[in-house]
N, C-alpha and C positions, 0 to 999 in steps of 0.2 A: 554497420556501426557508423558509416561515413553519414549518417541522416543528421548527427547533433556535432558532427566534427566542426570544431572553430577556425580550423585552418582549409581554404579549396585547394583542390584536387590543383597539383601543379605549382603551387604556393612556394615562393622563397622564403622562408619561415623568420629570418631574423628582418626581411624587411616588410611582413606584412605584420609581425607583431610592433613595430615602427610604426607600420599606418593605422592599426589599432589606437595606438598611443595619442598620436595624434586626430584622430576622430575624437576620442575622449575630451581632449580637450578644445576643441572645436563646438560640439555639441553640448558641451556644460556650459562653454563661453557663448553658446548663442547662435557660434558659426557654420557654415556649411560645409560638414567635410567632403572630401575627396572620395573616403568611403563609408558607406554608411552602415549604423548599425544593423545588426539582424533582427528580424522580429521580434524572437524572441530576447535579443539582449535591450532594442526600446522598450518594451512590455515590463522590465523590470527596472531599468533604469526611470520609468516615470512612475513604479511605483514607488522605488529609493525617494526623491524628489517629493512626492504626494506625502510620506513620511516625514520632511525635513530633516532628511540625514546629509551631510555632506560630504563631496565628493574630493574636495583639496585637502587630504590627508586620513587620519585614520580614524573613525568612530568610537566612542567610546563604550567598554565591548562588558557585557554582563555574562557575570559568571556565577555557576552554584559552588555552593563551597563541594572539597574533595568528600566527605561523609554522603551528600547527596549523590554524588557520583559515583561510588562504592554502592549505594541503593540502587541506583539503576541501573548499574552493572546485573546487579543480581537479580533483578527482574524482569531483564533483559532478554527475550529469546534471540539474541545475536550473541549472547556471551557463549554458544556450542559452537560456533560457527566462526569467532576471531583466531584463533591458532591456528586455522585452515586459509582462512584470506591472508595472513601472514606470510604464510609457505606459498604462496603463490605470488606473491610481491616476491620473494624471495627466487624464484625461480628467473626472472631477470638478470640483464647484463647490466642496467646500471640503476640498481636500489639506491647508491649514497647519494642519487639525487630525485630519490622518491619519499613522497610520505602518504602512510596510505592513514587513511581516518575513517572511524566507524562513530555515527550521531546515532539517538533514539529517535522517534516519531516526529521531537520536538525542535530537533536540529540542534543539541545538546551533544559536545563531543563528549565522549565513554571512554573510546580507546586511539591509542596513535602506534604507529610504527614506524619505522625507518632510524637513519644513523644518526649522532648526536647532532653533527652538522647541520643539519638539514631541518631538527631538530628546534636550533638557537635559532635558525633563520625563521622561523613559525612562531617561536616565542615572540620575537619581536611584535610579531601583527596581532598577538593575542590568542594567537590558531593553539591551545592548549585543551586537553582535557578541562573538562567543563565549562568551557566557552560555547553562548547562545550565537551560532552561526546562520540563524536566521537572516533572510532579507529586509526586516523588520529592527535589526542591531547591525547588520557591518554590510547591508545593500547587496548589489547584485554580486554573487559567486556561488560558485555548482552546485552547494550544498543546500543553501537557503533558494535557491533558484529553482535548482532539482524538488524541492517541497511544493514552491509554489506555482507549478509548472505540472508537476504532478507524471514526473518526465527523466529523462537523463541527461544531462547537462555539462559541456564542456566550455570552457570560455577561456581567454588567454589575453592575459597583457591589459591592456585597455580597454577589454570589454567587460572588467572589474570597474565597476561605482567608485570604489575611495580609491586613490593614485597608490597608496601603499599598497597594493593588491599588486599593480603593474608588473614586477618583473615575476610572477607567477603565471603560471599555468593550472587547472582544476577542471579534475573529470570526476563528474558522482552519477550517480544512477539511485534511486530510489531500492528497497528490499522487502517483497511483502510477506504477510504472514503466508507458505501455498495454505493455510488449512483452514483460515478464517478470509484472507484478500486484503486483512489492514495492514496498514504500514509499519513497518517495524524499526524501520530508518534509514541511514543514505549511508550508500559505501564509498570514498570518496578518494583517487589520488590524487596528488600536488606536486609539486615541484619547481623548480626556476623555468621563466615562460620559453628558454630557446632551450632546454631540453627535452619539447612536447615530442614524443614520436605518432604516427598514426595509430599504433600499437596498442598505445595507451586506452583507447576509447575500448579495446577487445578486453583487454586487463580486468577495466570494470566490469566490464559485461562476464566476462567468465566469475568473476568473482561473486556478482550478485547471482547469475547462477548453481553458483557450488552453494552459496549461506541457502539460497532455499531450497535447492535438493538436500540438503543436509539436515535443515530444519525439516521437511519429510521425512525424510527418514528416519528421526527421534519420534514424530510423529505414529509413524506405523510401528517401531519398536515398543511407544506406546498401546497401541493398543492391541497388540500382541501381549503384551504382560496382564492386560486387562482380560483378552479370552482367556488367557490360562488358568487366571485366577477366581472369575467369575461364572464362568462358564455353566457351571452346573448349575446354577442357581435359575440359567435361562433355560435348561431341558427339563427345571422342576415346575416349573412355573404352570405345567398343566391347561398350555395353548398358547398360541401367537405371542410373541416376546420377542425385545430388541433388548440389546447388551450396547448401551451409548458411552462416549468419553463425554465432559463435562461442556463440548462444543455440537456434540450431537453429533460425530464420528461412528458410525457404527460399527464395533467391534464384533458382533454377533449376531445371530439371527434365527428366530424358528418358526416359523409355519406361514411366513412374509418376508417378500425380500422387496426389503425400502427404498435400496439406491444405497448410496454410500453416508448419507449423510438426513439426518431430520432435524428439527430445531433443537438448541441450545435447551435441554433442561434446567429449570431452577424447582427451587424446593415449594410443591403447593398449589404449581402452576401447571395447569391442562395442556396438553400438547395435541393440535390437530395432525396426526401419522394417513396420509392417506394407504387405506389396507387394514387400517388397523381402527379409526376414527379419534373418539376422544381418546387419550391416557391421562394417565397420573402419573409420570416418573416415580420410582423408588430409590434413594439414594444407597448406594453400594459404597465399599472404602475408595475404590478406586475407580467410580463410573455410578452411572446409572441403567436400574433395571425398568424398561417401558410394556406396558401391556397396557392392554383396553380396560377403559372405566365404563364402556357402556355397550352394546351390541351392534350401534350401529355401525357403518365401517363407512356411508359417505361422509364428506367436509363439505359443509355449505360456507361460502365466503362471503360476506357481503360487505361491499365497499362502498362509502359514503365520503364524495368530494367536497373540497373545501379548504378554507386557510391550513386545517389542521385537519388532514383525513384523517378517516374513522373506521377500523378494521372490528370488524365480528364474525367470529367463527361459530358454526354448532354443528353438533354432530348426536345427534339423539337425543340428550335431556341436558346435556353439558355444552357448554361454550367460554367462550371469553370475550372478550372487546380490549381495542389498543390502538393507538395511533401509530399513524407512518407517517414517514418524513413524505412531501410532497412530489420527492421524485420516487420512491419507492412506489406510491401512487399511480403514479406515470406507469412505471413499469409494467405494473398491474393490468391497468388499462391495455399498453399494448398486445401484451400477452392472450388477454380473453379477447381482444378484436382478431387476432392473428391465430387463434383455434389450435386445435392438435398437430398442427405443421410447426406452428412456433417459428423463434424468428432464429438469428445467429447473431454473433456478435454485432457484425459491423452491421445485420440490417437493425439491431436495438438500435445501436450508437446511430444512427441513420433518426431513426424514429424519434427519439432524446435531444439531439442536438444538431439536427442535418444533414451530418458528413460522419464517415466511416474513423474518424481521425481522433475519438473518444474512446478505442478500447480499452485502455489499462480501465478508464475509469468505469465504462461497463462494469467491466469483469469485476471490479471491486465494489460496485452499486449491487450488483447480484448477489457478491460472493456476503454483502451484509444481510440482503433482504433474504439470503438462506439461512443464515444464523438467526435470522428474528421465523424464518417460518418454517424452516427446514424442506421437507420432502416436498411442499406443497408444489414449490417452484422445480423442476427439471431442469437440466442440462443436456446440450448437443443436440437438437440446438435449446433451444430456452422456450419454453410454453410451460402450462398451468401443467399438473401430473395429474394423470387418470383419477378418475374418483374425488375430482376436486369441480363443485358448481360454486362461479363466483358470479356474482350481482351487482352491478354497479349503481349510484345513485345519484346524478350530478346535483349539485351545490355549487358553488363557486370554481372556478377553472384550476385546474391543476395543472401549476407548469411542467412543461417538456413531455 
């Protein structure tokens, strides 16, 4: 966890958040500090800047009213998961000078904890439920940084944008869907900046751990309640049949086994299953029933480059056509150049962006381009799945 630590190894801590302080203001006024910022704390402070927000005092901070926030509370998949990160702030020696804060996707606070004290001192900077704590409204801090970093984020003292930040401390860490890869929001603690312990950065990290094992496991509780309830309906079905949750989780299975997961059913819409070719989904109360619409069982894929690629599937007399985002694209491409070996993370992330130093966002390029295709794409490592021929067509360059 020492990789995004704001404080070095050996650090007197009241007097390097001192020399923060005064970099800050060195580096707004023009001048050359003593020490300089971190990469990642430049990267954000010129894009504070490129925004015209300013740094000599506090931004003026947009908030949704408290009804929208009772909204996103509740459609929230972090709201299983708050009375759990709680009791682990809790398990600390000094919470009354902790505050721990849970945002949505949007960088939108939801929910807060910690003692009154601590509390008033937050209010002041506007740090409240329903405050847009974006990099975009109050500049560089963990939370808005952690978003657009795409990253985990600790910063202290004067490696905050506005000066009213300064005597704080803030560790966030991002929190992804495990069952889909999107973001679901930032876990985030605060406190006064010479109470940071090294600690603090594990806090996060355990914490963002427990919300997505946790969110797992409502997950699998789900679709447990889905075989129980559905189940016969796929030993009636009278051949090959998948038993899916509404994300293409497979709950079930008879006479194919898919992997754990095929595309996102909607209502209407052809799904290419390699094993099984085209379906139809059937809508169930609590899932979806998938079997074959046609006999054939290959997926032909063919991909057409360009500003807006152009996906088409067929599989005997049915198909579809749909565009992908241009990195999706990409992915594709690496995938059929790299054959039934297929690549791994970091050789994607290699391929994509040069350097092995893009996983999260692999994994979450992937974890999308499986909910737009499901089974088609494999895991561990990552290549096209048996019974899958794709075709490419170049057109205009697709980046990465």
């Amino acid at each position: 966890m020492g990789v995004f630590s704001s404080v070095p190894p050996g650090a007197d801590l009241p007097m390097h958040a001192r020399d923060l302080v005064r970099m800050h203001e060195a580096v707004i006024g023009g001048g050359r500090p003593r020490v300089r910022p971190r990469p990642l704390v430049s990267r954000s402070w010129s894009r504070a800047l490129s925004l015209g927000l300013a740094a000599d005092g506090v931004n003026t901070r947009d908030s949704v009213p408290l009804d929208e926030v009772a909204r996103r509370r509740r459609a929230s998949p972090l709201r299983h998961v708050v009375e759990d990160l709680g009791q682990v702030l809790g398990t600390t020696s000094d919470t009354a000078n902790m505050l721990l804060v849970v945002t949505d996707a949007e960088g939108v606070i939801l929910w807060r904890a910690g003692s009154p004290a601590v509390k008033r001192r937050a209010d002041t900077l506007g740090f409240t439920e329903g405050a847009d704590w974006t990099e975009a409204r109050v500049g560089t801090n963990a939370i808005g940084t952690a978003l657009a970093e795409a990253a985990p984020v600790e910063l202290l003292a004067g490696e905050h944008f506005e000066q009213g930040q300064h005597p704080w401390y803030c560790t966030a860490s991002p929190v992804h869907d495990p069952r889909t890869g999107e973001l679901l929001g930032v876990i985030d603690v605060s406190g006064p900046a010479l109470t940071l312990h090294p600690a603090i950065a594990a806090l996060v990290e355990t914490g963002r751990r427990l919300a997505e094992s946790e969110l797992w496991r409502h997950h699998q509780q789900g679709l447990d309640r889905l075989r129980r309830t559905a189940e016969p309906m796929v030993a009636g079905a009278g051949g090959p049949a998948l038993l899916v949750d509404d994300d293409g989780w497979v709950a079930h299975s008879a006479g194919i086994a898919p992997g754990a997961r095929i595309a996102a059913p909607a209502e209407g819409q052809i799904l290419a299953v390699p094993g099984l070719g085209a379906c139809l989904p059937e809508r169930l109360a609590e899932g979806w029933l998938v079997r074959p619409a046609d006999t054939a069982r290959r997926v032909r894929l063919d991909l057409e480059l360009g500003h807006a690629p152009m996906l088409r599937m067929r599989s005997g007399d049915v198909g579809w056509v749909r565009t992908v985002t241009p990195r999706h694209a990409g992915i594709l491409v690496h995938l059929r150049t790299a054959g039934p070996a297929g690549l791994s993370a970091e050789a994607l992330s290699r391929a994509l962006y040069g350097d092995a130093e893009h996983l999260v966002t692999v994994r979450a390029e992937v974890s999308r381009l499986r909910r737009l295709l499901g089974a088609i794409v494999d895991t561990r490592p990552y290549r096209l799945a048996a019974g899958v021929d794709l075709s490419i067509h170049k057109g205009l360059e697709v980046g990465g």
